[in-house]
C-alpha positions, 0 to 999 in steps of 0.5 A: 499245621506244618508241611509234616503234619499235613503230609500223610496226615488223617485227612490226607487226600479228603477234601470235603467234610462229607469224603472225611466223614465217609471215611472215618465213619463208614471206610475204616470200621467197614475195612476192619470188618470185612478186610481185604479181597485182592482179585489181582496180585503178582504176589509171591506165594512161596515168599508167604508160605515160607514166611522167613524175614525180609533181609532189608528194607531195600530188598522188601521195597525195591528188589530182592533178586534172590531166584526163589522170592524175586521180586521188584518195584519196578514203578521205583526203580523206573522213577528214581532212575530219571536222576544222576546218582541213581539208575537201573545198572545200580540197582540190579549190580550184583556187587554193590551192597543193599545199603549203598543201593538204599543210600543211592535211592534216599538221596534222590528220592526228594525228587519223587514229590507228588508222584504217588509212588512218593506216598505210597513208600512213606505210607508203607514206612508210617504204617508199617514202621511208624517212620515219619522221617520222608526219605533222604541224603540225611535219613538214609542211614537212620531209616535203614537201622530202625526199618532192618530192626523192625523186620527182624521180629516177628510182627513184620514176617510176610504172614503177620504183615498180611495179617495186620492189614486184614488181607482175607482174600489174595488172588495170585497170578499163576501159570496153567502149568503151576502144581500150585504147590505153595496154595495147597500149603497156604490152606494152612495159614489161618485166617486169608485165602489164597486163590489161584488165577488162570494165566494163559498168556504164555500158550497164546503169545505166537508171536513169542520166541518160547511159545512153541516149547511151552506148547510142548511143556503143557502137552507133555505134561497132560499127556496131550498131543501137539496138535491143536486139539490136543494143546486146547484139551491139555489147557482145559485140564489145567483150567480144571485143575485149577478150578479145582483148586479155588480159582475163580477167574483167568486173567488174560494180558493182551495188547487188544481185547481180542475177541473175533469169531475165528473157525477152527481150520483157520486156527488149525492152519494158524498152529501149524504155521507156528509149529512148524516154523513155516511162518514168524508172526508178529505182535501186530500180524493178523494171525496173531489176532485171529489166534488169541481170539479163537483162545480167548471164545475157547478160555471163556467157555471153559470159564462158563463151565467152571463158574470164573470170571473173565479178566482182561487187561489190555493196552500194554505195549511191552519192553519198548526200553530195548536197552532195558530189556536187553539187560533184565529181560521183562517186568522192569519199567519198560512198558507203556500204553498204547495209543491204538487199541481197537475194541469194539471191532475185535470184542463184539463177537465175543460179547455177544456169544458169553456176556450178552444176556441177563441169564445168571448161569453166564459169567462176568468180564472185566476190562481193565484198560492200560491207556484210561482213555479207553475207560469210557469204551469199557463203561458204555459195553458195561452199559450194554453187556449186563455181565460186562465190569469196567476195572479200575485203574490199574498200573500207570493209573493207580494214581489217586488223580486219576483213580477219582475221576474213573469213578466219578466218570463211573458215577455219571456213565454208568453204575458205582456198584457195577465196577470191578472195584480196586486190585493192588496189582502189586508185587510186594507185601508191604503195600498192600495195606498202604495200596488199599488205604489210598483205594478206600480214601479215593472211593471216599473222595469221589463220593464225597464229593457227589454227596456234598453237591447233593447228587447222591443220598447219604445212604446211597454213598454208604452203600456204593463205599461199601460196594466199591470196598468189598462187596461188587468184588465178592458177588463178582467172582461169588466170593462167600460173605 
């Protein structure tokens, strides 16, 4: 067998006859049937309402600037611009063509082997192609021709793509001050829906430049005042207003998963400070963990009385790139994970107040960490707290390396058909198929690995494959199946 042939081929990633067989007699036909739940996308609506063609091959993989779709791979990007010929200037240049930008990538893109964003585009390019060829100097040219052809038809508009990998459920990541125009129009696309997700980052971030004038716009725009009590009330009719629309979760991106019990004077005292411009906080400051963690007891009992779930992910320190962030602002490779999160100190209150019984009108959390190390935290509160979900890797973990030792960890600490199960996080239609066939092909590893030293039954790795594919996801979030 060549190097080619191996390379993606139809065991790539399964290393024992069980993981094989898992996968190609229990995960494909299981995926045919049941599809895709996604309870975490940057998708963006507009771009599949509208369903118009991709230009070109760079702008559906890399980066579409254009306002109204913008998007990007920033994971490409952030890689390929290790090495001379590429960088982050000549991908975003306004004056340099889409076609010298993909040459400019393919040449360096060799250099990529390995990294599972290497795969992840050759698996988009076979899949949704049917392009063997890996990128390169020499292909550049033929794989633009034939990818822009293909994209050109139908087949490969933004509805048919999620079509054609079974997408049945995509959750987005929205706004508290979004219409959610796009998914009123999105109820007309047959066959996938499309929920909302609760995103109140913004309204919390003191220690941000804007928070003050998105209180204002939140306020404004239910009528609310600017007080404390009235910015709390004018979140809660937007949490309203999307759960009247189908949302099922909030999802809250913190650099610790606060949590503490804080009294409303404090938090009044808080707001006002910020308000008023009396004091300037930082990401770091006591009073900017003191206030998220009197948002986040106010986020998780409007999540009680609406039935959603609680999503948090934690650990990202942002825009460390000054440089990067400087010239493109956010969201363009210049995170990392922290080294320092305190978790339980800062999430106990909270716990113990929303997620600590086995009553079953309570609600669930998951935890996704940015920094895996902390993956043991979340499995031993998952351990403790009967409605707390360790998250699957997410982000900079997404690797298939690192996604089988979660689950075996998993396997060992605590339960398989207790994890949150896989989110593509992703950003770009393209990858969705491409982002799951590695998730069922890693769940399809991790367990046939237990089954081939005898630590798990032939049905019960059946059962946790389907679980870890589908349904942890639909009884988490009380999806119908």
């Amino acid at each position: 067998m060549s190097d080619k042939d191996n390379f993606l081929g139809k065991n790539w990633l399964l290393d024992t006859s069980e993981s094989i067989k898992l996968y190609h007699d229990i995960a494909i036909p299981f995926r045919q049937e049941v599809g895709i739940i996604d309870t975490h996308t940057h998708h963006n609506l507009r771009q599949i309402v509208e369903n118009k063609p991709f230009p070109n091959i760079w702008r559906a993989e890399v980066l579409e600037t254009r306002e109204e779709y913008k998007n990007c791979d920033h994971y490409i990007i952030q890689l390929a611009s290790k090495f001379p010929g590429f960088s982050q200037a000549l991908a975003r240049d306004p004056q340099i063509s889409d076609y010298d930008k993909w040459v400019a990538l393919c040449k360096v893109f060799p250099n990529l082997e390995g990294n599972h964003v290497h795969q992840w585009m050759h698996l988009d390019l076979k899949r949704m192609f049917g392009i063997e060829e890996l990128l390169s100097a020499d292909t550049a040219d033929k794989i633009w021709g034939r990818a822009n052809e293909d994209l050109r038809r139908k087949k490969m508009l933004p509805q048919a793509i999620l079509k054609k990998i079974r997408a049945k459920i995509i959750f987005t990541t929205d706004d508290p001050a979004d219409d959610l125009a796009y998914h009123q129009m999105a109820k007309n696309i047959e066959g996938i829906t499309f929920l909302p997700t609760f995103r109140p980052d913004a309204y919390c971030n003191i220690f941000d430049n804007n928070w003050k004038s998105n209180v204002e716009r939140i306020c404004q725009l239910t009528r609310q005042d600017t007080t404390l009590k009235g910015f709390i009330e004018a979140l809660r009719k937007r949490h309203t207003y999307f759960a009247e629309r189908g949302a099922k979760a909030s999802d809250h991106g913190l650099l610790e998963p606060y949590g503490l019990k804080i009294s409303q004077k404090r938090a009044e005292q808080i707001f006002q400070n910020i308000y008023n411009k009396r004091e300037k906080y930082s990401i770091r400051s006591t009073e900017t963990r003191e206030f998220i963690s009197y948002m986040m007891h106010k986020f998780c009992e409007m999540n009680q009385e609406k039935g959603m779930v609680t999503q948090i992910h934690y650990g990202a320190v942002r825009n460390t790139n000054e440089y990067l962030f400087k010239n493109w602002g956010t969201d363009v490779g210049g995170d990392v994970s922290a080294e320092n999160v305190n978790i339980m100190e800062n999430l106990q209150p909270l716990l113990t107040r929303f997620f600590s019984g086995e009553d079953n009108n309570q609600n669930h959390l998951i935890l996704y960490p940015m920094n895996q190390i902390f993956a043991h935290t979340n499995i031993m509160l998952e351990r403790a707290f009967p409605k707390v979900h360790s998250g699957f890797p997410w982000w900079h973990n997404d690797s298939p390396y690192v996604m089988e030792q979660y689950l075996l960890h998993t396997a060992g600490s605590s339960l398989l058909t207790s994890s949150g199960g896989p989110v593509c996080d992703g950003r770009k239609i393209l990858s969705e198929g491409s982002r799951f066939e590695v998730f069922d092909r890693v769940i399809c590893k991790a367990l046939g690995k237990l089954l081939s030293i005898g630590a798990m039954s032939k049905e019960g790795a059946i059962r946790a494959v389907k679980g870890l594919m589908y349904y942890n996801q639909a009884n988490i979030f009380n999806l119908n199946h």
